[in-house]
TIPA-545679 format. One record per residue (C-alpha): residue number from 1; y negated, z, x. Coordinates in Angstrom, 1 decimal, decimal comma. Last residue first. Example, Ala and Ser with C-alpha at 12.3 -4.5 7.8 and 13.67 -1.06 7.14 Angstrom:
- 2 | 1,1 | 7,1 | 13,7
- 1 | 4,5 | 7,8 | 12,3
//
This chain:
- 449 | 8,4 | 20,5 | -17,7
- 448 | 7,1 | 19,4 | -20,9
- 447 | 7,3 | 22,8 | -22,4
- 446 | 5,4 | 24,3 | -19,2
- 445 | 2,6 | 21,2 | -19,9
- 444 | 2,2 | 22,8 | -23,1
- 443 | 2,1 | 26,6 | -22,0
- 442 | -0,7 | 25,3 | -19,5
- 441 | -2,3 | 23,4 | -22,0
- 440 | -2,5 | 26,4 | -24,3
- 439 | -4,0 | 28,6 | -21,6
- 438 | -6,5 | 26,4 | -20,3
- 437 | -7,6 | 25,9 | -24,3
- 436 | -7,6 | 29,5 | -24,5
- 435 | -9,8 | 30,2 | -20,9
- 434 | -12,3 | 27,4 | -21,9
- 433 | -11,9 | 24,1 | -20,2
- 432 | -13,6 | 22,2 | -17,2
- 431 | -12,5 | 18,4 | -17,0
- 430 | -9,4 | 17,6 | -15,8
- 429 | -9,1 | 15,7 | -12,3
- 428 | -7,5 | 17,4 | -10,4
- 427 | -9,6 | 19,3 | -8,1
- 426 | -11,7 | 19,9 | -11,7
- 425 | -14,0 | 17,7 | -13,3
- 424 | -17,5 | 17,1 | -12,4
- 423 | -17,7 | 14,3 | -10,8
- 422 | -14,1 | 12,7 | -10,9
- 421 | -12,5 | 9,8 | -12,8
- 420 | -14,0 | 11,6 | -16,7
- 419 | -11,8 | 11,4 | -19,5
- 418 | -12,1 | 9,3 | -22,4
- 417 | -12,6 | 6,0 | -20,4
- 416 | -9,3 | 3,9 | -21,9
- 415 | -7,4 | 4,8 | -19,0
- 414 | -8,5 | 8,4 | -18,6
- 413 | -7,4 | 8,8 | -22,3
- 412 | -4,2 | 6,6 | -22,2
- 411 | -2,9 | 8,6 | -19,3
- 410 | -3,4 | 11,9 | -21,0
- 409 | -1,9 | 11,5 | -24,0
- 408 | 1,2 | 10,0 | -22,0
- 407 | 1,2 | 12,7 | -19,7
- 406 | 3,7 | 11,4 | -17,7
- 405 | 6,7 | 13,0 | -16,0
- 404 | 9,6 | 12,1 | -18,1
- 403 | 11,3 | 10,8 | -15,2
- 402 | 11,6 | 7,0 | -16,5
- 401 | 7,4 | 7,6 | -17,4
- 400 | 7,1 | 9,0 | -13,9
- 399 | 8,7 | 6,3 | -12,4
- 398 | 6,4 | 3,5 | -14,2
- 397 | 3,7 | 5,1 | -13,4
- 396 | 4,1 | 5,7 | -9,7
- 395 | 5,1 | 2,1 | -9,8
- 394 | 2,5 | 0,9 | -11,1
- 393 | 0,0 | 2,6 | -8,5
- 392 | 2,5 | 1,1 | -5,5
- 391 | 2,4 | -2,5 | -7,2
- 390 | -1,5 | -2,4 | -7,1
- 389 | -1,5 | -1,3 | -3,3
- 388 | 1,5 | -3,6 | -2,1
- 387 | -0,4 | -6,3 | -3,9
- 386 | -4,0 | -5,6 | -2,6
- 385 | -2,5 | -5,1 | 1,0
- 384 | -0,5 | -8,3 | 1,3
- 383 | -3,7 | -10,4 | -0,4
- 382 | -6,2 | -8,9 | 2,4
- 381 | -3,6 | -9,2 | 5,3
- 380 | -3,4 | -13,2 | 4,3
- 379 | -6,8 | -13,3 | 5,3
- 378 | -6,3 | -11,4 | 8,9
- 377 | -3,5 | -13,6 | 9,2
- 376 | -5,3 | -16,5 | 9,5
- 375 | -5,7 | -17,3 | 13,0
- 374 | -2,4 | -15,8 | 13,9
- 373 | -0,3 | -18,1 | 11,4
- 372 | -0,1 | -20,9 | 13,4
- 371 | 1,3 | -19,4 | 17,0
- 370 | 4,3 | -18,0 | 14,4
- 369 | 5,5 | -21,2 | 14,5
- 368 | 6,7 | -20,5 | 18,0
- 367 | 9,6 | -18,6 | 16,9
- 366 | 11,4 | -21,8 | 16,1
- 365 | 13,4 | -21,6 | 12,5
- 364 | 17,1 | -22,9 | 12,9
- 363 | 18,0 | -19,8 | 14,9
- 362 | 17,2 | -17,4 | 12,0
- 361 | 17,1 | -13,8 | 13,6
- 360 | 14,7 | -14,4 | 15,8
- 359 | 13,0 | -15,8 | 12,7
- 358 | 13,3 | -12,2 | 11,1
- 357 | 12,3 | -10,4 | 13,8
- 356 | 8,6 | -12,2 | 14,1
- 355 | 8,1 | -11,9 | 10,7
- 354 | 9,0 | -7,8 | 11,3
- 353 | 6,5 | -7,9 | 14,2
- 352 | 4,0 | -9,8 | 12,2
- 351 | 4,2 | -7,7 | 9,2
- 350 | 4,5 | -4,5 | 10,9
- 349 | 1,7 | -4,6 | 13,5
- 348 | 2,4 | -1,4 | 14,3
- 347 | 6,3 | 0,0 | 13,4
- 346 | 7,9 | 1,3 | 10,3
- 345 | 5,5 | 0,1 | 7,8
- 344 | 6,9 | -3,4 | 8,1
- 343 | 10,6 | -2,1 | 8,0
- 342 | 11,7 | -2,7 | 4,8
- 341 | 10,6 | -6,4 | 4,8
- 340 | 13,6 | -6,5 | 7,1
- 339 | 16,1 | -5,6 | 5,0
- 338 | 15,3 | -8,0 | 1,8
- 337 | 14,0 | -10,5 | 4,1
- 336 | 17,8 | -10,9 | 6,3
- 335 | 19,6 | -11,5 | 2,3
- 334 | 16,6 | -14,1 | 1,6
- 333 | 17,1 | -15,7 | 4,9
- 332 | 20,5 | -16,1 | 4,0
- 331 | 20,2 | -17,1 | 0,7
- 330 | 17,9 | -20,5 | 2,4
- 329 | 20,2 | -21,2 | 5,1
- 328 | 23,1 | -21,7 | 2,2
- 327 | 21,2 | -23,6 | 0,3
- 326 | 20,3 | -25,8 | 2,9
- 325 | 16,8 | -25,6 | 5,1
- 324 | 15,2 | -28,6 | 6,5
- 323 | 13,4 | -28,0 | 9,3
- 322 | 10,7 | -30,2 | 10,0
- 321 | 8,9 | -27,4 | 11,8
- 320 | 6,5 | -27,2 | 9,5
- 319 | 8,3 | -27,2 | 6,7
- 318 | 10,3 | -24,3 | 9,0
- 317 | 7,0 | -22,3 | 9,3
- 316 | 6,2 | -22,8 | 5,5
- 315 | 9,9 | -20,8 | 5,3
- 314 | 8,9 | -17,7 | 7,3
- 313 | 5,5 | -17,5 | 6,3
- 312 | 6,4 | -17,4 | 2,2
- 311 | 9,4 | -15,1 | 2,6
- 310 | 7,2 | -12,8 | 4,9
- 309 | 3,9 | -13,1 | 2,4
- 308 | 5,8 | -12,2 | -0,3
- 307 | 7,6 | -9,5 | 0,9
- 306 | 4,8 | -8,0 | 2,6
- 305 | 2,7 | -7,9 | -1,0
- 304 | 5,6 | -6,3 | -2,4
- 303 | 5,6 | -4,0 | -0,4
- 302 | 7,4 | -1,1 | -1,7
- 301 | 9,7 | 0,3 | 1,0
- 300 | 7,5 | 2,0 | 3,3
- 299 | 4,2 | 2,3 | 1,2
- 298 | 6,5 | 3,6 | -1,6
- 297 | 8,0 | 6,1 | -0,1
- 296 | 4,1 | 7,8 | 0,4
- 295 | 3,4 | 6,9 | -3,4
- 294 | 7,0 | 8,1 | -4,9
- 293 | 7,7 | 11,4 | -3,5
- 292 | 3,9 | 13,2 | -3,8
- 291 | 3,0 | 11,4 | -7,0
- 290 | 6,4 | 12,9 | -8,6
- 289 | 5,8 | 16,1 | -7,7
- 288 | 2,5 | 15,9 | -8,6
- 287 | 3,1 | 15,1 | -11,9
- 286 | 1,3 | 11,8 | -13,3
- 285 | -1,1 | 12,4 | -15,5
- 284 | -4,0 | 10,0 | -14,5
- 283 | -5,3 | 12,9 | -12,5
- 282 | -2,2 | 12,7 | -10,6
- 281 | -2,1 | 8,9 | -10,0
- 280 | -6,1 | 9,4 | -9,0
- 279 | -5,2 | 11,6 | -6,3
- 278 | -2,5 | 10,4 | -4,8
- 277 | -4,6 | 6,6 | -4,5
- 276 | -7,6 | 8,5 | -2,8
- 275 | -4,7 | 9,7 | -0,3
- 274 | -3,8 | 6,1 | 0,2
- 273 | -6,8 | 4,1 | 0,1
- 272 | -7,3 | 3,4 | 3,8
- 271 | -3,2 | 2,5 | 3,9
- 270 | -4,3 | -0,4 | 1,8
- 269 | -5,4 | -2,3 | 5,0
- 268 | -7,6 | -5,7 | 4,8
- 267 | -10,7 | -3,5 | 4,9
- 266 | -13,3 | -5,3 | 2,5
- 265 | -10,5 | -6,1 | -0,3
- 264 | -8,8 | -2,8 | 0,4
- 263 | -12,2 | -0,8 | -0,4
- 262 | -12,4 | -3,3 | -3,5
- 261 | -9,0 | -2,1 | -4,8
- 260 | -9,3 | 1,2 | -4,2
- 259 | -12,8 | 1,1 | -6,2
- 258 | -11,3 | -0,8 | -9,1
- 257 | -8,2 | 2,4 | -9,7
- 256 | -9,3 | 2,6 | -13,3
- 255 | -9,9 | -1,0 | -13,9
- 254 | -6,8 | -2,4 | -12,6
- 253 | -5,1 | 0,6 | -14,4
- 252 | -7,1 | -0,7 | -17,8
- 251 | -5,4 | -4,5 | -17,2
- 250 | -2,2 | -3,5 | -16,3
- 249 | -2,2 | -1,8 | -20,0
- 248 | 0,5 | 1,3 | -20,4
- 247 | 4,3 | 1,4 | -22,4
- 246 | 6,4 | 0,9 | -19,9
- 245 | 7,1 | -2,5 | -21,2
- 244 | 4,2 | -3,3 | -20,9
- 243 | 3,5 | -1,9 | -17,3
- 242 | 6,7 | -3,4 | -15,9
- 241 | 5,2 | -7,0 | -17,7
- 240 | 2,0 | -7,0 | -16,1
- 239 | 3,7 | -5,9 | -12,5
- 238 | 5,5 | -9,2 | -13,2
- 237 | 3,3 | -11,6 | -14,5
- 236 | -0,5 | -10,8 | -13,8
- 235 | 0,4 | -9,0 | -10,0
- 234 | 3,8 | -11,3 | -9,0
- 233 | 1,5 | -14,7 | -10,3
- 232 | -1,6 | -13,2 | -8,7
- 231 | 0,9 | -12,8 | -5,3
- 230 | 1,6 | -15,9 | -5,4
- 229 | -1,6 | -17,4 | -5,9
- 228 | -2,8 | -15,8 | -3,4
- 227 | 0,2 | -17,1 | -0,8
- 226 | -0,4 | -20,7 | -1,7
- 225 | -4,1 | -20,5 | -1,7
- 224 | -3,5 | -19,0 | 1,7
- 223 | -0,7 | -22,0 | 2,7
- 222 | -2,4 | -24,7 | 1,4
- 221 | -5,9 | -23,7 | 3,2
- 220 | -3,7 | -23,5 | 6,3
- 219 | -6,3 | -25,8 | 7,8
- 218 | -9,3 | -25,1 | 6,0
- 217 | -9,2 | -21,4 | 6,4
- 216 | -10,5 | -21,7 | 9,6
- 215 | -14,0 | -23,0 | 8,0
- 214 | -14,9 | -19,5 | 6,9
- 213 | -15,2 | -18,4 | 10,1
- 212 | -12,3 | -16,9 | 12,3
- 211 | -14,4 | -14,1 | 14,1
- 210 | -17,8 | -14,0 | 12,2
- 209 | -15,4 | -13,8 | 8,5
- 208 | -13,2 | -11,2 | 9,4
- 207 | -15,6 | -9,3 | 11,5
- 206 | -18,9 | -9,0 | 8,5
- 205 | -15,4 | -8,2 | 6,2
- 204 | -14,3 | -5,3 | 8,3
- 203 | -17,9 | -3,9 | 8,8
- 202 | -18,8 | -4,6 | 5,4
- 201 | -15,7 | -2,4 | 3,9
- 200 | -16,3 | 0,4 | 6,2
- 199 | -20,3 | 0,9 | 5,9
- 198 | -19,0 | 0,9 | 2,0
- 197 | -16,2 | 3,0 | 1,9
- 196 | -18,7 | 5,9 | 3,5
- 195 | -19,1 | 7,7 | 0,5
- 194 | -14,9 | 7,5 | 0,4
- 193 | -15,2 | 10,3 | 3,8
- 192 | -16,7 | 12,6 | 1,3
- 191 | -14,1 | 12,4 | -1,1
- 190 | -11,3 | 12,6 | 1,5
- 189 | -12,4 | 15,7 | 3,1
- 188 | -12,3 | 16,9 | -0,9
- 187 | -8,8 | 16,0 | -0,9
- 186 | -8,1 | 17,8 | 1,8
- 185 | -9,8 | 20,9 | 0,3
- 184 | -7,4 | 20,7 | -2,6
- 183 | -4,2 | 20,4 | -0,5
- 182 | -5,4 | 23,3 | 1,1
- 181 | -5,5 | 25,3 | -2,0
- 180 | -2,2 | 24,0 | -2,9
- 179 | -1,1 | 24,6 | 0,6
- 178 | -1,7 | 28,4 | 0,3
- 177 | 0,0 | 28,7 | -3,2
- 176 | 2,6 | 27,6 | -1,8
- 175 | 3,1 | 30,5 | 1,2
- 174 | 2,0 | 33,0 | -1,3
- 173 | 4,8 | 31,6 | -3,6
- 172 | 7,6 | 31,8 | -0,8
- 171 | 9,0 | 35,2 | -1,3
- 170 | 9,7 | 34,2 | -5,8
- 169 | 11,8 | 31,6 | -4,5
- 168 | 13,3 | 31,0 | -1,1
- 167 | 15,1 | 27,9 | -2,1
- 166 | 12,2 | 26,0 | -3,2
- 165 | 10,1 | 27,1 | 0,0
- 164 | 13,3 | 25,1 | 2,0
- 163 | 13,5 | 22,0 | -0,6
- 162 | 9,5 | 21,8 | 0,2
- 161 | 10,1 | 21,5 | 4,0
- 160 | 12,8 | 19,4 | 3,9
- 159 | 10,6 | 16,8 | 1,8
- 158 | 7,7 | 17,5 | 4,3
- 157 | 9,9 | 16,9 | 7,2
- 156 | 11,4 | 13,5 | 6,3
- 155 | 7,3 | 12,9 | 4,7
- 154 | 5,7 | 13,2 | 8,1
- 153 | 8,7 | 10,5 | 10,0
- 152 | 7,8 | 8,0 | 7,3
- 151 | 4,5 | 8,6 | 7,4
- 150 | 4,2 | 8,3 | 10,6
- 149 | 0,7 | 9,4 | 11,9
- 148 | 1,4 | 9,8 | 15,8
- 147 | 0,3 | 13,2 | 15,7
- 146 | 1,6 | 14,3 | 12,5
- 145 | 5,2 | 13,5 | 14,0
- 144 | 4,9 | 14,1 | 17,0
- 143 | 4,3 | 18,1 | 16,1
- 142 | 7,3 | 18,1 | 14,3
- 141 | 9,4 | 16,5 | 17,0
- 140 | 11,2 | 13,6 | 17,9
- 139 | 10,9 | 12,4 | 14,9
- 138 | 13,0 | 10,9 | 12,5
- 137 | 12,7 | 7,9 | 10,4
- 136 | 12,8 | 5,9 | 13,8
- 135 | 16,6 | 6,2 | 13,6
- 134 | 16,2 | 4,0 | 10,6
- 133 | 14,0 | 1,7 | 11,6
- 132 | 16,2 | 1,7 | 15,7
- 131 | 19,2 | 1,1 | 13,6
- 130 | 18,4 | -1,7 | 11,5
- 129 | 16,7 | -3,5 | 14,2
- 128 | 13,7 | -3,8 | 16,0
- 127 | 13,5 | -4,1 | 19,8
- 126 | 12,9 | -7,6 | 20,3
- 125 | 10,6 | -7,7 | 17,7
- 124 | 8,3 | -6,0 | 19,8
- 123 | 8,7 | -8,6 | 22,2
- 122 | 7,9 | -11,6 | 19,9
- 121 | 4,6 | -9,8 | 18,3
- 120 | 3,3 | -9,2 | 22,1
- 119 | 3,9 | -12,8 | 22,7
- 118 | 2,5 | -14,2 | 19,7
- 117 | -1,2 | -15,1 | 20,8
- 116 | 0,1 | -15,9 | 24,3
- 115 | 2,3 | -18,8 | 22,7
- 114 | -0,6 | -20,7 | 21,9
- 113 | 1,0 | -23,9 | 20,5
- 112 | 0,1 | -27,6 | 21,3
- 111 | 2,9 | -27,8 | 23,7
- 110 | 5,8 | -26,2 | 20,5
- 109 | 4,7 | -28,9 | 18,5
- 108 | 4,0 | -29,0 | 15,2
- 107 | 3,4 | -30,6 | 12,2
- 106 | 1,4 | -30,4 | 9,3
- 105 | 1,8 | -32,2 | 5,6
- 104 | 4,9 | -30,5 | 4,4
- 103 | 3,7 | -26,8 | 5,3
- 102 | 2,4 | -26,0 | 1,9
- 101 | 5,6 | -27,2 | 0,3
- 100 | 4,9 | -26,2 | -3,7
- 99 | 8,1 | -26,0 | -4,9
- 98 | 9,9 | -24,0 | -1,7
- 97 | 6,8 | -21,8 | -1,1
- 96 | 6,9 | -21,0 | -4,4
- 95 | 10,6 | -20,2 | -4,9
- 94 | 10,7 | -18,1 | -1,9
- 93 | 7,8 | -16,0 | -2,8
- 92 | 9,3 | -15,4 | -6,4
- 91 | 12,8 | -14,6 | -4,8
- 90 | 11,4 | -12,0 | -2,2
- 89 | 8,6 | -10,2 | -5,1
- 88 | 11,9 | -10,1 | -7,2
- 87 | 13,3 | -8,4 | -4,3
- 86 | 10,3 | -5,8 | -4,0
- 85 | 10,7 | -5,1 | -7,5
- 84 | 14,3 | -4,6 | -7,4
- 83 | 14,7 | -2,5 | -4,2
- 82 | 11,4 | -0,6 | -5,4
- 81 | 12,9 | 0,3 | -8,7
- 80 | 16,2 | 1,7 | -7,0
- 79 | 14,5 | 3,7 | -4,1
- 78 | 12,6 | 5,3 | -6,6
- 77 | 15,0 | 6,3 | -9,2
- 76 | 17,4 | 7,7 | -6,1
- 75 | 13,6 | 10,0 | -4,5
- 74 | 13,1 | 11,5 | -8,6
- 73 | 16,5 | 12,2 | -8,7
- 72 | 16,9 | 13,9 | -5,8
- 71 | 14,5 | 15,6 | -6,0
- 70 | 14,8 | 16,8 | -9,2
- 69 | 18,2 | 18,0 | -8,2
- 68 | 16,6 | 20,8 | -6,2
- 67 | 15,3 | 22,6 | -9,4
- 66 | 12,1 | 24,4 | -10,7
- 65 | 10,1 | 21,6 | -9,4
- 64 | 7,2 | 24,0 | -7,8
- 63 | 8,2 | 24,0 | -4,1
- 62 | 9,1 | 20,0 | -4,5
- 61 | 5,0 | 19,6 | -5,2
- 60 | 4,0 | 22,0 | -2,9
- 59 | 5,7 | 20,4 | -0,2
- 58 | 4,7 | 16,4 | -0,9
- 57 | 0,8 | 17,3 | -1,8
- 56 | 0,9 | 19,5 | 1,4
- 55 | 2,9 | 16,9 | 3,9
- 54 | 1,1 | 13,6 | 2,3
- 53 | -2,4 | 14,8 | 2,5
- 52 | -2,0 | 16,6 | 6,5
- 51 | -0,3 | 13,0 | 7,5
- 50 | -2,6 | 10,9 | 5,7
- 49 | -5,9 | 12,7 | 6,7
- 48 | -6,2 | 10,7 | 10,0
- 47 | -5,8 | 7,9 | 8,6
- 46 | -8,7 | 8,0 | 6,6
- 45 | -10,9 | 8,7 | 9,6
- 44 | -9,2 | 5,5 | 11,7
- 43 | -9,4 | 3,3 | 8,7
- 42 | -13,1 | 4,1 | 8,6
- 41 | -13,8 | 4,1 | 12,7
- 40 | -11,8 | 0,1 | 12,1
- 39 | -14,3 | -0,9 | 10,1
- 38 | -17,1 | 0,1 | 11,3
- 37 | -15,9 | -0,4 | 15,4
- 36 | -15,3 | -5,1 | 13,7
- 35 | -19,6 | -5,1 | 13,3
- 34 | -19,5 | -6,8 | 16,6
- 33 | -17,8 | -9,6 | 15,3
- 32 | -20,9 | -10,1 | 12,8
- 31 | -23,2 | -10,7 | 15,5
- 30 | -21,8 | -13,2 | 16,9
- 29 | -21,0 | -14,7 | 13,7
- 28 | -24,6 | -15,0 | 12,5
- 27 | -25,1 | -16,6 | 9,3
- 26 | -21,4 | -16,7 | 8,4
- 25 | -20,8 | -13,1 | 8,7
- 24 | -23,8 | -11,7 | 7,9
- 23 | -23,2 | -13,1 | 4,6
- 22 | -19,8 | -11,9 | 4,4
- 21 | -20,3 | -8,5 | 5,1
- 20 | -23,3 | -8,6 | 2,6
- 19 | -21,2 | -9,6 | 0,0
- 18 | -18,4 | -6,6 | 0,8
- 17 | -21,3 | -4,5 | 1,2
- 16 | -22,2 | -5,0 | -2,3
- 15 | -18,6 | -5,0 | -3,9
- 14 | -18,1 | -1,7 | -1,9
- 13 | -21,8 | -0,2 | -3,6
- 12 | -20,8 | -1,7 | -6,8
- 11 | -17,5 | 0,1 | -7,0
- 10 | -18,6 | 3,4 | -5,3
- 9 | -21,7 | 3,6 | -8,5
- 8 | -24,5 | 5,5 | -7,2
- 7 | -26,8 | 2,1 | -7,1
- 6 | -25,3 | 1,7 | -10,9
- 5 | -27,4 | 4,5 | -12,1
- 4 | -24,8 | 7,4 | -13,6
- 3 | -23,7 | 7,2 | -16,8
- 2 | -24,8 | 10,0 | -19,4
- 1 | -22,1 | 12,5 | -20,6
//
């Protein structure tokens, strides 16, 4: 198969617009800022797929397990892995930020603070507790829902959903085999709405970079190297051992999901990659099944990124503060991060509302700190998103290796280039086959079931 000229190529365009984006946005800033309705009209068409994506590749997925317990199983395993990853992601945050002291040499005081600029964050958090995230799992209706876009609330009713069609059986098939076809044509939405990843990426980078310059990362410089680093460290180390020891190269999924993570890069949001992300963890081999649980659970409870940045923030706020933080202070924080990190996706503006909860939460810690961060958050959003992305895609692997879900065979052929990304392939992923080769990988991949 011959290559296709590198000025077709999704990565290089993305990495091309991304340098553009920042170009335009240091030459002229004011009209960089202006570029902020590209970015934002791109998250706001890939959002609006999530919901219909999530709901038919999550039903028709449970619909053709075989068995209700595999839910079940598939949902505990998932919950477990991300409770210990994400905490990891806590503890290697808090030990960081402790070591390294970004916010040693600033301090602050509540007069010189723009308490406007975390007002709205302050209130929010007002409301969120324990009880309100997990009563907010459920809609008030269906139709809310899918209108409102929470994928929490969408994949509640797409899991019942697919345990109903499961229980009907044989009567139901028609009905599945309907939203496997339309789970297809979603999915080809998507495709054409990636060829515009680009105009998306440059528009949110051209914004970044006119509205807070490059120059406002001087100040918290220590904290955003600080926070990167972290992250890295959590991505090279961590994620690089899970995949070892699972049996599969970081290094060669980096690769094979590059375009995500440049599209995240340029857009600060790794919710713009998430139906893209579906679709390449099932033509890596993954079963759908699995995909379709662990991916949309994993952008409300796996983010790592979040936890990082939230144990990270909250703590450089109290160096700042000249708050000095026993042992005692410092576990507890750690035991109020590990439950409200959960609830970033739950509500908008998650990361700053749920920062904002958890030093309500910690009297010691002034809420005002939060004034410092608003300049720079946009940055920081960059490295949260990148992480929760990359440790999302390893964990779909990872889960469906402990499930016995993988195609192992297959996994190491798309990863080391064997198998084609796309093009020409099939809706997922395989490349055309002859009727007796279709036939025999069909009874194959019935064995493995």
């Amino acid at each position: 198969m011959t290559s296709q000229p590198l000025y077709k190529s999704l990565f290089v365009q993305v990495l091309v617009a991304i340098g553009a984006g920042i170009v335009v946005g240091y030459v002229a800033p004011e009209h960089a800022v202006a570029m902020r309705p590209l970015g934002d009209g791109f998250i706001k068409l890939i959002k609006m797929m999530i919901a219909p994506v999530v709901f038919t590749t999550v039903v028709v997925g449970i619909a053709q397990m075989g068995v209700m317990k595999e839910v079940g199983r598939i949902g505990f395993r998932a919950l477990v892995y991300f409770e210990v990853v994400s905490t990891v992601a806590l503890v290697i945050g808090l030990i960081v930020v402790t070591v390294s002291k970004p916010g040693s040499g600033l301090t602050m005081k509540a007069a010189d603070l723009d308490m406007k600029a975390v007002a709205s964050y302050a209130t929010a958090s007002q409301s969120l507790s324990t009880t309100d995230f997990l009563l907010n799992i459920i809609p008030n209706t269906v139709v809310d829902a899918f209108a409102r876009g929470e994928v929490l609330q969408v994949l509640l009713f797409s899991v019942l959903f697919g345990l109903a069609l499961l229980t009907l059986g044989r009567p139901a098939r028609p009905l599945v085999a309907l939203l496997e076809h339309v789970s297809h044509a979603l999915f080809a939405i998507i495709d054409m709405l990636m060829r515009l990843a680009p105009i998306g990426a440059f528009g949110g980078m051209a914004f970044t970079i006119g509205r807070y310059g490059i120059g406002s990362l001087v100040s918290l410089g220590q904290l955003l190297v600080a926070v990167y680093g972290t992250c890295a460290l959590f991505i090279f180390v961590v994620l690089g051992a899970v995949a070892r020891l699972t049996g599969f190269s970081l290094w060669k999924l980096l690769r094979y999901i590059r375009e995500e993570i440049l599209i995240v890069a340029g857009t600060a949001s790794s919710e713009t990659v998430l139906p893209r992300l579906m679709e390449k963890m099932e033509r890596l081999g993954c079963r759908r099944s699995v995909v379709g649980l662990v991916v949309p659970t994993g952008y409300s409870f796996n983010l790592d990124g979040t936890a990082i940045y939230m144990t990270m923030a909250t703590v450089f706020i109290a160096q700042v503060s000249a708050v000095h933080l026993s042992l005692a202070q410092t576990l507890s924080i750690l035991g109020v991060l590990m439950l409200t990190s959960k609830g970033a996706a739950a509500v908008s503006g998650g990361g700053f509302i749920t920062l904002a909860a958890t030093l309500s939460t910690i009297h010691s810690i002034p809420i005002a700190g939060l004034a410092l961060l608003v300049g720079v958050d946009r940055f920081m959003a960059g490295a949260r998103a990148l992480t929760n992305l990359i440790g999302n895609a390893v964990a779909t692997v990872v889960i469906a290796q402990w499930d016995d879900a993988l195609d192992m065979e297959r996994a190491e052929s798309v990863l080391n280039g064997h198998v084609t990304e796309g093009g020409d392939d099939g809706p997922t992923g395989e490349a055309p086959e002859t009727e007796e080769v279709l036939v025999a990988a069909t009874y194959a991949r019935s064995q493995r079931s």
